[in-house]
VODO-664724 format. One record per residue (C-alpha): residue number from 1; residue in three letters; z, x, y. Coordinates in steps of 0.1 Angstrom, whole numbers, padded with zeros to 4 digits. Each point is the difference from the previous one (the first is absolute). Example, Ala and Ser with C-alpha at 12.3 -4.5 7.8 and 13.67 -1.06 7.14 Angstrom:
% VODO-664724
R  seq  type      z      x      y
R    1   ALA   0078   0123  -0045
R    2   SER  -0007   0014   0034
This chain:
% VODO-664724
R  seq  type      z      x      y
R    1   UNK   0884   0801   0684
R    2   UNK   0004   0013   0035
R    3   UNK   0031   0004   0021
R    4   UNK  -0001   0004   0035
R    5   UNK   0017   0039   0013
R    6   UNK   0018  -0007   0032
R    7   UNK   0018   0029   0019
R    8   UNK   0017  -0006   0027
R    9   UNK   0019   0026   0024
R   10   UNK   0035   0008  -0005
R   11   UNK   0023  -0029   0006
R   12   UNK   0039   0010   0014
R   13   UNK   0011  -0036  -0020
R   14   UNK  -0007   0012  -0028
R   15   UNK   0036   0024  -0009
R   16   UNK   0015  -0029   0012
R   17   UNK  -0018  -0024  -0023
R   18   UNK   0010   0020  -0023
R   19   UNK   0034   0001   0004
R   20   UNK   0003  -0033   0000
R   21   UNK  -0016  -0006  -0035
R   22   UNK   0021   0029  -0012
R   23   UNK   0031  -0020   0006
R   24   UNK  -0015  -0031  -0016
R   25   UNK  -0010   0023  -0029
R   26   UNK   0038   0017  -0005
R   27   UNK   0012  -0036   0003
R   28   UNK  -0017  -0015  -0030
R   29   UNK  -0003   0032  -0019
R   30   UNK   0037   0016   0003
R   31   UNK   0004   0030  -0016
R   32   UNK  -0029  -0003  -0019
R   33   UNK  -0021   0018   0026
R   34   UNK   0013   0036  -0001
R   35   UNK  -0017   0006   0035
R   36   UNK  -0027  -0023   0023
R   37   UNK  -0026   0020   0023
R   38   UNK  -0027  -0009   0017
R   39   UNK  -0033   0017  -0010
R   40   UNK  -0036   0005   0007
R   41   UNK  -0017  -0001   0037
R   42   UNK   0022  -0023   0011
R   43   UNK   0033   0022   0000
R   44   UNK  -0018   0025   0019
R   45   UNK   0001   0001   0041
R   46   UNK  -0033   0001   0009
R   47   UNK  -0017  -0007  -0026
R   48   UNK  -0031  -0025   0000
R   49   UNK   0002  -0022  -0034
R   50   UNK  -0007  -0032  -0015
R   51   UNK   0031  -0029   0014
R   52   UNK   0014   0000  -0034
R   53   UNK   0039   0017  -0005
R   54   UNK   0002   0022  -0031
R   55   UNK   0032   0003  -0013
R   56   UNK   0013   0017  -0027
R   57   UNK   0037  -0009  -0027
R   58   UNK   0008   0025  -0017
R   59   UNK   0017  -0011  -0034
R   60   UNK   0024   0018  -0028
R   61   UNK  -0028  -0013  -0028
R   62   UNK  -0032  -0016   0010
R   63   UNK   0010  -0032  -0022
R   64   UNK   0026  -0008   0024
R   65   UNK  -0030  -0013   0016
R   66   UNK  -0008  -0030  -0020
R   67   UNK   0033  -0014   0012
R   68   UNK  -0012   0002   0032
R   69   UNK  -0026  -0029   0000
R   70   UNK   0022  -0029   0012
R   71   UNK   0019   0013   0026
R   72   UNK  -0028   0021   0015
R   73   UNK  -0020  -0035  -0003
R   74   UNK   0031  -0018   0018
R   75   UNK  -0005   0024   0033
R   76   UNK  -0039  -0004  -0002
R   77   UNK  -0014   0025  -0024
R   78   UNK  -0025  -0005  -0029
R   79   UNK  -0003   0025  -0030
R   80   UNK  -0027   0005  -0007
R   81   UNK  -0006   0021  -0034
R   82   UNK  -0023   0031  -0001
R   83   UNK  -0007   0015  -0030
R   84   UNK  -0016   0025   0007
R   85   UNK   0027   0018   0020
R   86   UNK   0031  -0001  -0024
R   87   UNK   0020   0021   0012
R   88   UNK   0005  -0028   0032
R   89   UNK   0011  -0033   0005
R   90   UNK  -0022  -0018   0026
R   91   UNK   0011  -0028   0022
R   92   UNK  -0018  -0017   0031
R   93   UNK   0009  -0024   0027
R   94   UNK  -0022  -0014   0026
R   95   UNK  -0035  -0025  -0002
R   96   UNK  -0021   0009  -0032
R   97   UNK  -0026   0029   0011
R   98   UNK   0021   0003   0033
R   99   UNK   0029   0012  -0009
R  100   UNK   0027   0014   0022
R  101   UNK   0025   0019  -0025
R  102   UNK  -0007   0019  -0031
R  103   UNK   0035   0011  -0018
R  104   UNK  -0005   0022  -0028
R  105   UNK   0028   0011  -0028
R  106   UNK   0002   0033  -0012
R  107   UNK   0027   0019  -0019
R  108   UNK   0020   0021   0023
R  109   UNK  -0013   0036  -0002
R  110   UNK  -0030  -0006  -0019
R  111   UNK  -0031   0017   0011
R  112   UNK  -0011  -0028   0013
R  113   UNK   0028  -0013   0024
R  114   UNK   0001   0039   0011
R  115   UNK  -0039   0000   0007
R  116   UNK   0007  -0029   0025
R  117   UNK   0030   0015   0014
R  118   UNK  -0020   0034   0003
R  119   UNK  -0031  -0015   0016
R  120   UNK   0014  -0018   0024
R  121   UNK   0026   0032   0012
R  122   UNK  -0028   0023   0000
R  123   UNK  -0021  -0022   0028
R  124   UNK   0033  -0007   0019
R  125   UNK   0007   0038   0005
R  126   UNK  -0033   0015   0006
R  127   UNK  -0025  -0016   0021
R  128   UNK  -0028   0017  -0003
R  129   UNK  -0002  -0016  -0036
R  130   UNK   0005  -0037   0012
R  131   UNK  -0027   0002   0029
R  132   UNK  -0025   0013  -0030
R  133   UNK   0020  -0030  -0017
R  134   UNK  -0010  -0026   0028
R  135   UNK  -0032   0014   0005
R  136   UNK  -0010  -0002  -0033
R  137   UNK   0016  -0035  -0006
R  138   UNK  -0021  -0015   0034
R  139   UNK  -0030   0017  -0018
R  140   UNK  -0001  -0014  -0033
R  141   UNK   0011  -0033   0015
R  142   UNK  -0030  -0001   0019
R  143   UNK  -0019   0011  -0024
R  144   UNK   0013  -0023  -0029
R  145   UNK   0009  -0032   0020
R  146   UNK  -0003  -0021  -0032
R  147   UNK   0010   0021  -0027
R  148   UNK   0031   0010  -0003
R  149   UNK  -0002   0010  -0030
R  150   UNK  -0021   0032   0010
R  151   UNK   0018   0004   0031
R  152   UNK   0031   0007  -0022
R  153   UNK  -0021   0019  -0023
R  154   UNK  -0014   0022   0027
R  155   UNK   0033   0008   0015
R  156   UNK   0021   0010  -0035
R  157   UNK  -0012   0039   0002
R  158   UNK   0016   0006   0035
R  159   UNK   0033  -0019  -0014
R  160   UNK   0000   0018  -0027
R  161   UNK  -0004   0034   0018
R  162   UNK   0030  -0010   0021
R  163   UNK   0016  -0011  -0029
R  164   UNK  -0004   0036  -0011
R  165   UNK   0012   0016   0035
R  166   UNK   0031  -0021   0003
R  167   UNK   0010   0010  -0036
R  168   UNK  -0007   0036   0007
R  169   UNK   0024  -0009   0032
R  170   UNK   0031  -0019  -0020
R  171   UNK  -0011  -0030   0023
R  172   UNK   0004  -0027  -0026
């Protein structure tokens, strides 16, 4: 099974996009959802990425989450279970295979939700690491235009050396 790796450059909607689902998000969630924040390429300026809005709820206890199907469902998200992450809650909104929002659940302060955090700090302050970032994103998209599973695979050891930098840094 294939699925098609589509970067695109850096879109300026996208923080706002983002803001707007946050809203929606803290409306039907309350004070369930500890904090909101957009993650991954998209919630960094200038980075190329695939159109699809990460964002991240941090929760008190990641069971919360299973509250959370039917009134993430009523503002156009689908949970969609994952097993073989479970220490996150996964939810999707947008056309099947083309989505345009993942939201994931994690507990607040897990490693986890501060390897997000961290990652995406780390490429907004230093920019020598996102342009290796985006160059090695428009690489192994052009490389891997119908695998996606590899193209995430071949990217995970420079995440997870910035992973490793920003904690060094207290970025998370």
């Amino acid at each position: 099974m294939t699925y098609e790796v589509n970067v695109v450059e850096y879109n300026p909607e996208w923080p706002k996009q983002f803001k707007l689902d946050r809203a929606r998000i803290i409306e039907v969630l309350g004070d369930q959802a500890l904090a909101v924040e957009h993650i991954g390429s998209t919630s960094v300026a200038g980075l190329p990425a695939k159109p699809i809005l990460d964002i991240a709820v941090a929760v008190k206890d990641l069971r919360a989450a299973d509250s959370f199907v039917e009134p993430l469902q009523s503002i156009g998200y689908e949970y969609v279970p994952k097993e073989e992450f479970p220490k996150r809650r996964f939810f999707r909104k947008g056309e099947w295979r083309k989505g345009t929002h993942h939201l994931h659940v994690y507990e607040l302060a897990s490693e986890e939700w501060e390897n997000q955090l961290g990652f995406r700090n780390y490429l907004r302050n230093h920019p020598d690491a996102l342009r290796q970032y985006a160059e090695l994103k428009k690489k192994l998209a052009h490389l891997y235009p119908d695998d996606r599973i590899t193209y995430t695979n071949e990217k995970a050891p420079f995440i997870q050396s910035i992973i490793a930098l920003a904690k060094a840094e207290g970025l998370s």
